[in-house]
C-alpha positions in Angstrom: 173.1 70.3 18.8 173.0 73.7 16.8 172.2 76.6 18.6 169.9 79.3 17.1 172.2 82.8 15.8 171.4 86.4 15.8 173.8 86.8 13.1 173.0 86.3 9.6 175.3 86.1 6.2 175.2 89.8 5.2 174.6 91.4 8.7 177.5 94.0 9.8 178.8 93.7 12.4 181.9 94.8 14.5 184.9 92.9 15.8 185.0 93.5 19.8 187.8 91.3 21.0 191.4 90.3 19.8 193.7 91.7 16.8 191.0 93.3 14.4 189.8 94.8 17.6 187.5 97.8 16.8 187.2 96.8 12.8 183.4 96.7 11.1 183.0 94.5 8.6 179.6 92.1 6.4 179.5 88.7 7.8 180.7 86.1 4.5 179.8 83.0 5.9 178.4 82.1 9.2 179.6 78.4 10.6 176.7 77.3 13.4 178.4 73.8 14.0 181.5 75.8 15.4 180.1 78.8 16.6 182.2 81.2 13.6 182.0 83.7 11.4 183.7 84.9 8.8 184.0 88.5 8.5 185.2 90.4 5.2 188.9 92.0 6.2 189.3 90.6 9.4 191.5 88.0 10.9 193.3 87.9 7.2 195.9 84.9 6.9 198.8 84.1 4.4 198.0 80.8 3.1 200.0 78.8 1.0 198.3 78.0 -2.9 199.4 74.8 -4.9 199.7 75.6 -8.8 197.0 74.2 -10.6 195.7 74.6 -14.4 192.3 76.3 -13.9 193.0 79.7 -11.5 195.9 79.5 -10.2 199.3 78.5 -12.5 201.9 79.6 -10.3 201.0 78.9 -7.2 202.0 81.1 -4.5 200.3 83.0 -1.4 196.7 84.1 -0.9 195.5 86.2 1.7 192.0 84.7 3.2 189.6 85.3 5.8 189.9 82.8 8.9 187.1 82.2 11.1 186.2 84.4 14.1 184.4 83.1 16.9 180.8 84.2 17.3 181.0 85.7 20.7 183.9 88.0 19.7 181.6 90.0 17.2 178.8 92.5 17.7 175.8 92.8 14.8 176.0 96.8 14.3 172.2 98.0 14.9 170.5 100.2 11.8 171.6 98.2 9.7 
């Protein structure tokens, strides 16, 4: 069962508990089946990239947003 958000893709809003503590950053993606958001340049993780043909021929690292869970963000008011 989904529940109903207050936070929308877009919103800003500001990290309140663990690491990124403190940060404010707009909301990329909002996951309602797992109660997460994604938040532009928070909770940034190393991951590992296969080489492919198209974007990346190396391979390598990428640094990527992880999921943050909804109840550690605030939406920022005036915004």
């Amino acid at each position: 069962m989904a529940v109903k958000l207050k936070i929308k893709k877009g919103d800003t809003v500001k990290i309140i508990a663990g690491d990124d503590k403190g940060k404010t950053g707009e909301v990329l993606e909002v996951l309602p089946s797992k109660n997460k958001v994604v938040v532009k340049g928070c909770k940034v993780a190393k991951k590992t990239v296969k080489p492919d043909q198209d974007k990346n021929p190396d391979g390598g690292f990428v640094n990527k947003e992880m999921p943050i869970d909804i109840s550690n963000v605030a939406k920022v008011e005036g915004e």
